[in-house]
N, CA, C and O atoms as a MOPAC input file, in Angstrom:
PM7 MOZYME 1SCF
protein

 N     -5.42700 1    -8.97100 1    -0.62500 1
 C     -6.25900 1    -9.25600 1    -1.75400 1
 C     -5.93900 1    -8.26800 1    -2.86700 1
 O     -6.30900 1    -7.09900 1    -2.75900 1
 N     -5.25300 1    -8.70000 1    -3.95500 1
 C     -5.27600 1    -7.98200 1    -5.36700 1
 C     -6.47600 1    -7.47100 1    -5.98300 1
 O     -6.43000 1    -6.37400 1    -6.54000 1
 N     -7.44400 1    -8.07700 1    -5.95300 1
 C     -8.61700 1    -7.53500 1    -6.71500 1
 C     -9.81400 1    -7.00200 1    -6.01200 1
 O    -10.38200 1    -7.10200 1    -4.92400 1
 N     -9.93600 1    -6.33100 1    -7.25700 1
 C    -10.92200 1    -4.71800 1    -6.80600 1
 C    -12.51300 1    -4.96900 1    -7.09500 1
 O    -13.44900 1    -4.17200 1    -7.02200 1
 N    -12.49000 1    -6.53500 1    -7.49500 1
 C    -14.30200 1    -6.32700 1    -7.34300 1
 C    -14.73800 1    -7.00700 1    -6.26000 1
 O    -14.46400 1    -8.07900 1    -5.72000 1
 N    -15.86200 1    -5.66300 1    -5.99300 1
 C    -16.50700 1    -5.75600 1    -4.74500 1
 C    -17.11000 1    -6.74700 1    -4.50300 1
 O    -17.38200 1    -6.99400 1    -3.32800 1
 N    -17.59100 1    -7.81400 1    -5.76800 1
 C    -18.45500 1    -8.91000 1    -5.14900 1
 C    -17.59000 1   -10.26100 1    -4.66100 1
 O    -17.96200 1   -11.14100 1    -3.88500 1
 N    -15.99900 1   -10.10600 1    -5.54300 1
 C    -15.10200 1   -10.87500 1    -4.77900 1
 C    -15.16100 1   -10.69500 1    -3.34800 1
 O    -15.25300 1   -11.47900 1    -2.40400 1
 N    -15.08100 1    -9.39600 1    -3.45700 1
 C    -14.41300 1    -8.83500 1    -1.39700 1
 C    -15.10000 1    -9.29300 1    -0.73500 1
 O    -14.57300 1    -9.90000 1     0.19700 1
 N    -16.94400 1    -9.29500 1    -0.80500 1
 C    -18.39100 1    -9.28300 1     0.08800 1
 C    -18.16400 1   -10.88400 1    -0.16900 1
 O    -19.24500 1   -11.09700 1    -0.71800 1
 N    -17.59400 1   -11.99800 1    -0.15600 1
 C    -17.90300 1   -13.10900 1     0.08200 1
 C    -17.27000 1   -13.53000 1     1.62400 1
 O    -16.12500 1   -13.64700 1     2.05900 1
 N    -18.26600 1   -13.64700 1     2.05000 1
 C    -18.19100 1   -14.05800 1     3.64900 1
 C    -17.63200 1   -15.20600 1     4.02400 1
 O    -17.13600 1   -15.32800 1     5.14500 1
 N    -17.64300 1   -16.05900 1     3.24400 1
 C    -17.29300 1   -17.77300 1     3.44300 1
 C    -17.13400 1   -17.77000 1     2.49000 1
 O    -17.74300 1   -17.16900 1     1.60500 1
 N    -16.07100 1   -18.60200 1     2.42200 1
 C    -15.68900 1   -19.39300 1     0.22500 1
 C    -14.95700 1   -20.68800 1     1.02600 1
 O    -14.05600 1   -21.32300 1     0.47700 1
 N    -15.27900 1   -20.90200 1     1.92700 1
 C    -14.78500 1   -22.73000 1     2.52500 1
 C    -16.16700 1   -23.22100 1     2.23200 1
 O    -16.97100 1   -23.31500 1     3.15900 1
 N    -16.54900 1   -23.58700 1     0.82900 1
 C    -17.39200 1   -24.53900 1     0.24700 1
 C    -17.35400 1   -26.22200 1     0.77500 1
 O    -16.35600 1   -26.72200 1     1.29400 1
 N    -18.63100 1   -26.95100 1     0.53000 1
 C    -17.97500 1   -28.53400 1     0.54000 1
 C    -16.78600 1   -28.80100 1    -0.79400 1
 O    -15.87800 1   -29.62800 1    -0.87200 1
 N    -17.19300 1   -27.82100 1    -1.67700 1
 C    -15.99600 1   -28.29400 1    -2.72100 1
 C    -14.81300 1   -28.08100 1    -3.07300 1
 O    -14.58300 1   -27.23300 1    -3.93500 1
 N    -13.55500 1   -28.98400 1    -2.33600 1
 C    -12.37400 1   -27.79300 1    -2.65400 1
 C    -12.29300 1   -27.32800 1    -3.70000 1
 O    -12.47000 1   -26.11200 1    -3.61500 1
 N    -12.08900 1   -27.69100 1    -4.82100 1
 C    -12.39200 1   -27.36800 1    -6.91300 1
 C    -12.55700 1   -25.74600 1    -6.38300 1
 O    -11.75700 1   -24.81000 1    -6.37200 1
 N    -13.95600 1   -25.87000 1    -5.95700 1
 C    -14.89900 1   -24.32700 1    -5.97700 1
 C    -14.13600 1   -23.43600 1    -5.18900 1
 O    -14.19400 1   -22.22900 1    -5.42400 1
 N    -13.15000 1   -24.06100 1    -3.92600 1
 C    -12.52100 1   -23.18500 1    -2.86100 1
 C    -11.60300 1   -22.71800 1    -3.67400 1
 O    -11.53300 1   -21.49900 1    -3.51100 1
 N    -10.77400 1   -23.13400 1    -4.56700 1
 C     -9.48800 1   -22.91300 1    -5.48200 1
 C    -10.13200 1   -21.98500 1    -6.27100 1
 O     -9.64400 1   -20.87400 1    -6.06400 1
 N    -10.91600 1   -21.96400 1    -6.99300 1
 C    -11.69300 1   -21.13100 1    -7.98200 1
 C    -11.70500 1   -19.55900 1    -7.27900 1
 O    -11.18200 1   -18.64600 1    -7.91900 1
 N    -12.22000 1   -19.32800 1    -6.16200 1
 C    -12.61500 1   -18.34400 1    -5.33400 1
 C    -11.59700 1   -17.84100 1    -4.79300 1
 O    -11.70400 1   -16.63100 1    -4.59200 1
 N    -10.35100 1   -18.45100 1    -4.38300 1
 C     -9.27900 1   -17.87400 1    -3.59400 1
 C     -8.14600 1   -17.19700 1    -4.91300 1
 O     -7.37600 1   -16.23800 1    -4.86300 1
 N     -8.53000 1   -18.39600 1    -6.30200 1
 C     -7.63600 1   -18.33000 1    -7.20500 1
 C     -8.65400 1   -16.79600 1    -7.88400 1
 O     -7.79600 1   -16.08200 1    -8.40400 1
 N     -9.63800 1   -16.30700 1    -7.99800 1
 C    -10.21300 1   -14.95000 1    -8.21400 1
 C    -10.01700 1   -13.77000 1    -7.21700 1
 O     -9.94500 1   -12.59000 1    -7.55900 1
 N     -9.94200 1   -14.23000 1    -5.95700 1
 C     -9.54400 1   -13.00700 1    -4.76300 1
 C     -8.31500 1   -12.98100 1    -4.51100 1
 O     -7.85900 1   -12.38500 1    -3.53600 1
 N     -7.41800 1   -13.79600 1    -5.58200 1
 C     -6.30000 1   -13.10500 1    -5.93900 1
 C     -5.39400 1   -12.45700 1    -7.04800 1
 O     -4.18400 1   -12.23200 1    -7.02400 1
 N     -6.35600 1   -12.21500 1    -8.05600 1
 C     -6.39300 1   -11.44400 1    -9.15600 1
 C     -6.12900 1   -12.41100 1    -9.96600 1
 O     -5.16900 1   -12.22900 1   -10.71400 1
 N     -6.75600 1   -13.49700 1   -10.05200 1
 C     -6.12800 1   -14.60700 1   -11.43300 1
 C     -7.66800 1   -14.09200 1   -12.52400 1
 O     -8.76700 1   -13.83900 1   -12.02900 1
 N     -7.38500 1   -14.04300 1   -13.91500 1
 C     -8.30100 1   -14.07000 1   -14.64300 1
 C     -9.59600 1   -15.14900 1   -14.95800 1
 O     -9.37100 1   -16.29900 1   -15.33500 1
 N    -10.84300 1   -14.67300 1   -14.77300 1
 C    -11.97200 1   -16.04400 1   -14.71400 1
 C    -11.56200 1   -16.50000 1   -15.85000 1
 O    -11.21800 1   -17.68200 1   -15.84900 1
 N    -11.44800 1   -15.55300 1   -17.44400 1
 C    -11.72300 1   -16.35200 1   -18.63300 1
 C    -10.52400 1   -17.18400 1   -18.44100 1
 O    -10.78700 1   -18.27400 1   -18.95100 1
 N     -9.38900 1   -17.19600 1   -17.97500 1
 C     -8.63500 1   -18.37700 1   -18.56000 1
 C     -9.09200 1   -19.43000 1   -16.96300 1
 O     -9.21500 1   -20.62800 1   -17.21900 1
 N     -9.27100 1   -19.12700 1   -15.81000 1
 C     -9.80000 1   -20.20800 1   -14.94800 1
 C    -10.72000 1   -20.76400 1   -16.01900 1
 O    -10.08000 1   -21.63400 1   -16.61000 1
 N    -11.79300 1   -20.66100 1   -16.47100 1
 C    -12.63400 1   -21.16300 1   -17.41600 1
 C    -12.53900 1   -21.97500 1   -18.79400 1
 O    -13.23500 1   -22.60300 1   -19.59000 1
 N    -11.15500 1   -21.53100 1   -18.54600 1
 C    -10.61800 1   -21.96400 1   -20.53200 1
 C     -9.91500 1   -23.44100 1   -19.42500 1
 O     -9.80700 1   -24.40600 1   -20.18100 1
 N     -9.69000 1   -23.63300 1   -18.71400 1
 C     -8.71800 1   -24.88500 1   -17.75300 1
 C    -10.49500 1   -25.93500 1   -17.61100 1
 O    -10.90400 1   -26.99400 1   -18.08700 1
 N    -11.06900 1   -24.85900 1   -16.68500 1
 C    -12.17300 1   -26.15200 1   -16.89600 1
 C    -12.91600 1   -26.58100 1   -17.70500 1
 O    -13.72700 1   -27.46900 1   -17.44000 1
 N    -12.78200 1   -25.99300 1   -18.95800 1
 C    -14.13900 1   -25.72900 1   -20.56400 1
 C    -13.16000 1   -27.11000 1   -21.00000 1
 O    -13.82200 1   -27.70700 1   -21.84900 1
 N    -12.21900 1   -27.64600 1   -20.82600 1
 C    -11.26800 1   -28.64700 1   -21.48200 1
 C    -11.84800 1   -28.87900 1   -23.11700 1
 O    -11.50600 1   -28.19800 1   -24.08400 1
 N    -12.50300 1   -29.66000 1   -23.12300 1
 C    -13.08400 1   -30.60700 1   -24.58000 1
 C    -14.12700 1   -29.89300 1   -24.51200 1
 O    -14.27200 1   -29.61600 1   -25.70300 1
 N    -14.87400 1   -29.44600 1   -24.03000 1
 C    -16.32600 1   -28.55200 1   -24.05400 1
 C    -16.93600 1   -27.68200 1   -24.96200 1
 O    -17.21500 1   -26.53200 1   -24.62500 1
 N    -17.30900 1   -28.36600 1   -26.72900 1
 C    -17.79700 1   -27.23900 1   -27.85500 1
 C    -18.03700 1   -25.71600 1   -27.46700 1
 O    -17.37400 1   -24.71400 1   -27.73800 1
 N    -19.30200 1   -25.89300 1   -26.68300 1
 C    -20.05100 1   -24.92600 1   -25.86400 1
 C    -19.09200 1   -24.14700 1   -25.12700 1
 O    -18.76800 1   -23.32400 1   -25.98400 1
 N    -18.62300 1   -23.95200 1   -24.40100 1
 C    -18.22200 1   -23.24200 1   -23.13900 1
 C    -16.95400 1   -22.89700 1   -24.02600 1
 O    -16.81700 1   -21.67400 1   -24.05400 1
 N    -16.01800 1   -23.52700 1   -24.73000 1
 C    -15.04500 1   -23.30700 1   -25.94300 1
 C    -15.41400 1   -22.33600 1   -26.84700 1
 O    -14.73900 1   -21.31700 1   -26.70600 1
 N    -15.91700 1   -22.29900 1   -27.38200 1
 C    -17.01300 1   -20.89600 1   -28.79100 1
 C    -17.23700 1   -20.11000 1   -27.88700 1
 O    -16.79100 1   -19.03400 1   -28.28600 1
 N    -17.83700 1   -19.92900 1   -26.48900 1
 C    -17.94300 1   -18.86800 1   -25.51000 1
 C    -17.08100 1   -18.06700 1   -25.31000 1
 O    -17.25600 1   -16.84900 1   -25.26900 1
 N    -15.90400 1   -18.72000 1   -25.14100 1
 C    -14.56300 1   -18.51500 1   -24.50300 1
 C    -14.19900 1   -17.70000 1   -25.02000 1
 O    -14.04800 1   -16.56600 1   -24.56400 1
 N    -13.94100 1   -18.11100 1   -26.22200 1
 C    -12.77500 1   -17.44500 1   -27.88400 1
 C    -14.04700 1   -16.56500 1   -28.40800 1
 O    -13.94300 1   -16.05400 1   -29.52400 1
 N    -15.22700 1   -16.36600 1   -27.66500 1
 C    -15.96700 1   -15.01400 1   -28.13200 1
 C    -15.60400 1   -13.96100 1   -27.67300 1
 O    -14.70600 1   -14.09200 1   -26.84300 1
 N    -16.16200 1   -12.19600 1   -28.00100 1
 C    -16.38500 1   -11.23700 1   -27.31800 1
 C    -17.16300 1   -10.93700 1   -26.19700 1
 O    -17.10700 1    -9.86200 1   -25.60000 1
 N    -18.09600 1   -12.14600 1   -25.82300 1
 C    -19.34700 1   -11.83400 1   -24.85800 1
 C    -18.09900 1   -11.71100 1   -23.42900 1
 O    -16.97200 1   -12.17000 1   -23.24600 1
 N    -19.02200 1   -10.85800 1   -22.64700 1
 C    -18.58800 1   -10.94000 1   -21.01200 1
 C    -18.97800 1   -12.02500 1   -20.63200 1
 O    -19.71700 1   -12.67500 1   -21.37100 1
 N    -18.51000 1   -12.62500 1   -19.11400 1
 C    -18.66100 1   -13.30500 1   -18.35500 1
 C    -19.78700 1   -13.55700 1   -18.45700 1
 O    -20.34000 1   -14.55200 1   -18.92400 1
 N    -20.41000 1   -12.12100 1   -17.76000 1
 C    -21.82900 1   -12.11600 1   -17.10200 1
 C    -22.64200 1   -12.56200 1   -18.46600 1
 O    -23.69700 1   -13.06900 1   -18.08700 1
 N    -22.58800 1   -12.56900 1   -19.46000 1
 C    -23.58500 1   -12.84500 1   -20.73100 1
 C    -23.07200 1   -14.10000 1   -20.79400 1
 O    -23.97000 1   -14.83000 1   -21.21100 1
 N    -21.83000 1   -14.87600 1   -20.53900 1
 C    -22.15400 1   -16.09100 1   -21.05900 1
 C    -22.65700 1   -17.08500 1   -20.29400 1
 O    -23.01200 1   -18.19600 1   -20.68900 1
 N    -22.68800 1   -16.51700 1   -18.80500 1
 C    -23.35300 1   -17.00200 1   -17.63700 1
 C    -24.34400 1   -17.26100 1   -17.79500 1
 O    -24.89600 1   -18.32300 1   -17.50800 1
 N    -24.93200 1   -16.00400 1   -18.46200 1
 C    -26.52400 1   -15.50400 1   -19.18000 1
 C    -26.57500 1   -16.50300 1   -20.09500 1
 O    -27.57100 1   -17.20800 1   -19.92700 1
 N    -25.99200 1   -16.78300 1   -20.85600 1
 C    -26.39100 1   -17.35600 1   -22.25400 1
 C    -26.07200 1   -18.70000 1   -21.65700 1
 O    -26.42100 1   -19.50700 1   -22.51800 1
 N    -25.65900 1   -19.25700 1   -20.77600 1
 C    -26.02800 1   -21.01700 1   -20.58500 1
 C    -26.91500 1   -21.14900 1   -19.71800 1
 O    -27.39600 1   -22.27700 1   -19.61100 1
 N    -27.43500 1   -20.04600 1   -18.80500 1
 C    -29.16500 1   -19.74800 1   -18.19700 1
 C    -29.91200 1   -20.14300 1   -19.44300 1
 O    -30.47800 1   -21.19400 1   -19.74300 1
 N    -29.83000 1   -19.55300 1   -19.77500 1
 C    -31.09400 1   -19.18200 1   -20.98900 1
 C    -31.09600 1   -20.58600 1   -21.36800 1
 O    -32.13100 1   -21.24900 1   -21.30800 1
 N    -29.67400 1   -21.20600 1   -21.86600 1
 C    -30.09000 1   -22.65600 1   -22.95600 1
 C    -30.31300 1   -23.58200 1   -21.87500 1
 O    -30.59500 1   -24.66400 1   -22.38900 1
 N    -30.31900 1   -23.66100 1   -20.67500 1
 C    -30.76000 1   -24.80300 1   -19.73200 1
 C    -32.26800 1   -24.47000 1   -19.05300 1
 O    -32.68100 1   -25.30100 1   -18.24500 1
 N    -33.13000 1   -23.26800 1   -19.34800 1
 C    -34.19200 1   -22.90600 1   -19.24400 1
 C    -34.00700 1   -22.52800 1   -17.83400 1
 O    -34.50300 1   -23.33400 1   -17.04700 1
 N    -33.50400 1   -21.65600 1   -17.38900 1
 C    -33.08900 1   -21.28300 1   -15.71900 1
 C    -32.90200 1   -19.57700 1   -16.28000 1
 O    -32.34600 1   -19.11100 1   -17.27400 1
 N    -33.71400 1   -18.88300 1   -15.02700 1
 C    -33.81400 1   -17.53500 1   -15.40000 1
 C    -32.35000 1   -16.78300 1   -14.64000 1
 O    -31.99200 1   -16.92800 1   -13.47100 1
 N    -31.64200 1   -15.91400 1   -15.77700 1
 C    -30.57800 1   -15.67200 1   -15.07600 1
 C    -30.82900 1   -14.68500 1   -13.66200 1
 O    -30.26000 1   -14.94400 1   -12.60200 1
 N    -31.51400 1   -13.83900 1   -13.78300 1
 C    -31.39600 1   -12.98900 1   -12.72700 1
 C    -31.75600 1   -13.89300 1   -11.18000 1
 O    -31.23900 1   -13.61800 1   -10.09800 1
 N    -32.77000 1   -15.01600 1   -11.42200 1
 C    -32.64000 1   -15.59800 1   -10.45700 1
 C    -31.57200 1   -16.81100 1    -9.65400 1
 O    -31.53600 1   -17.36200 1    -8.55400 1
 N    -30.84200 1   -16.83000 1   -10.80300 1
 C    -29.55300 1   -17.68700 1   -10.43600 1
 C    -28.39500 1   -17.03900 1   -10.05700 1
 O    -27.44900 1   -17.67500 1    -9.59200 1
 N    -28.35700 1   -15.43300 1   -10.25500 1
 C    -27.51700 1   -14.88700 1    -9.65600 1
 C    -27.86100 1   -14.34800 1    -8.13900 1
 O    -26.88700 1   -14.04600 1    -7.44900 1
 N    -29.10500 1   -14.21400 1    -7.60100 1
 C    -29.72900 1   -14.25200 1    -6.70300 1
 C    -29.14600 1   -15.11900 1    -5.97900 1
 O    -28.45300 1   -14.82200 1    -5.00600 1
 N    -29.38500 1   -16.39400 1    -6.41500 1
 C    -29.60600 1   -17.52400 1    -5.62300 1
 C    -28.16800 1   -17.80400 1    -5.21300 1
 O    -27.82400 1   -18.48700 1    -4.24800 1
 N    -27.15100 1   -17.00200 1    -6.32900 1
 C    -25.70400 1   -17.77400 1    -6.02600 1
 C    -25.14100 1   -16.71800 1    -4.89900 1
 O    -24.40900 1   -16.97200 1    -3.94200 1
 N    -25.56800 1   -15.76000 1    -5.20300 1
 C    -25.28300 1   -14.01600 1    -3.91000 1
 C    -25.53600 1   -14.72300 1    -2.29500 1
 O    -24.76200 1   -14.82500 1    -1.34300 1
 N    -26.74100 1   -15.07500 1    -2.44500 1
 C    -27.72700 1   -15.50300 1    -0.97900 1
 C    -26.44200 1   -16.37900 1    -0.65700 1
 O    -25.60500 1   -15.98000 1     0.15300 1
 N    -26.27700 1   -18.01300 1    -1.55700 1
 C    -25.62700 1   -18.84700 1    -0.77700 1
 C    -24.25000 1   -18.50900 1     0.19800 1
 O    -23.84200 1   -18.90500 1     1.29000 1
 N    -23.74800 1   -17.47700 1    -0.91600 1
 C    -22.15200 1   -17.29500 1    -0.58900 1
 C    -21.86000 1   -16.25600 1     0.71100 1
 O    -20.90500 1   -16.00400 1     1.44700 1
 N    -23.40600 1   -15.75800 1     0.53400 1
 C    -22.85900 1   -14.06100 1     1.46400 1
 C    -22.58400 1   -12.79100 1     0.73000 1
 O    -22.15000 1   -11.80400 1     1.32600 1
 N    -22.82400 1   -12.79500 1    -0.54100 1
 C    -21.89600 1   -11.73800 1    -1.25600 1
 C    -23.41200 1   -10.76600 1    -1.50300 1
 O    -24.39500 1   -11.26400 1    -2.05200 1
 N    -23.37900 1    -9.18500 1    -0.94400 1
 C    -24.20000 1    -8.40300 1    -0.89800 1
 C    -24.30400 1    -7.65000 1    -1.95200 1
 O    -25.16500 1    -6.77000 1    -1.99900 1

C-alpha cells in the first residue's frame, strides 16, 4: 500500500456490493488522487465541477454537499466510518 492515510489503512473490508465503490477504494489505497477520481465521476455535474476547480478540501466539499442536501456532516462521516470498519 502507497498511501499514508490512516483512514485508508483502518478499512477492514472495501469488498462492497458495489464494484464502482471497490475500484474507488483500492484505486485510493493505492495512492491515486481523490480530486481527479472525482473530476472522472463529477462528468457533466455544475455542482461537483465548481467544487472541483475550487480551493476547498475534500473534507469541506463533502461538508458542503451535507449541508445543501440537509444531512449533518459529522453524522455522515460517522455513519460512513461504522459501515466500512475504518476507526
Amino acid at each position: 500500500m502507497n498511501n499514508n492515510n490512516p483512514l485508508l489503512n483502518n478499512i477492514n473490508n472495501t469488498n462492497t456490493k458495489n464494484p464502482a465503490l471497490n475500484d474507488v477504494f483500492n484505486s485510493l489505497k493505492n495512492g491515486a488522487n481523490p480530486r481527479d477520481l472525482l473530476k472522472n465521476v463529477a462528468g457533466n455535474n455544475p455542482l461537483l465541477n465548481s467544487m472541483l476547480n475550487s480551493n476547498m478540501s475534500m473534507q469541506q466539499m463533502a461538508e458542503q454537499v451535507c449541508r445543501q442536501k440537509g444531512i449533518d456532516p459529522n453524522q455522515a462521516l460517522a455513519q460512513i466510518k461504522n459501515q466500512y470498519g475504518i476507526k
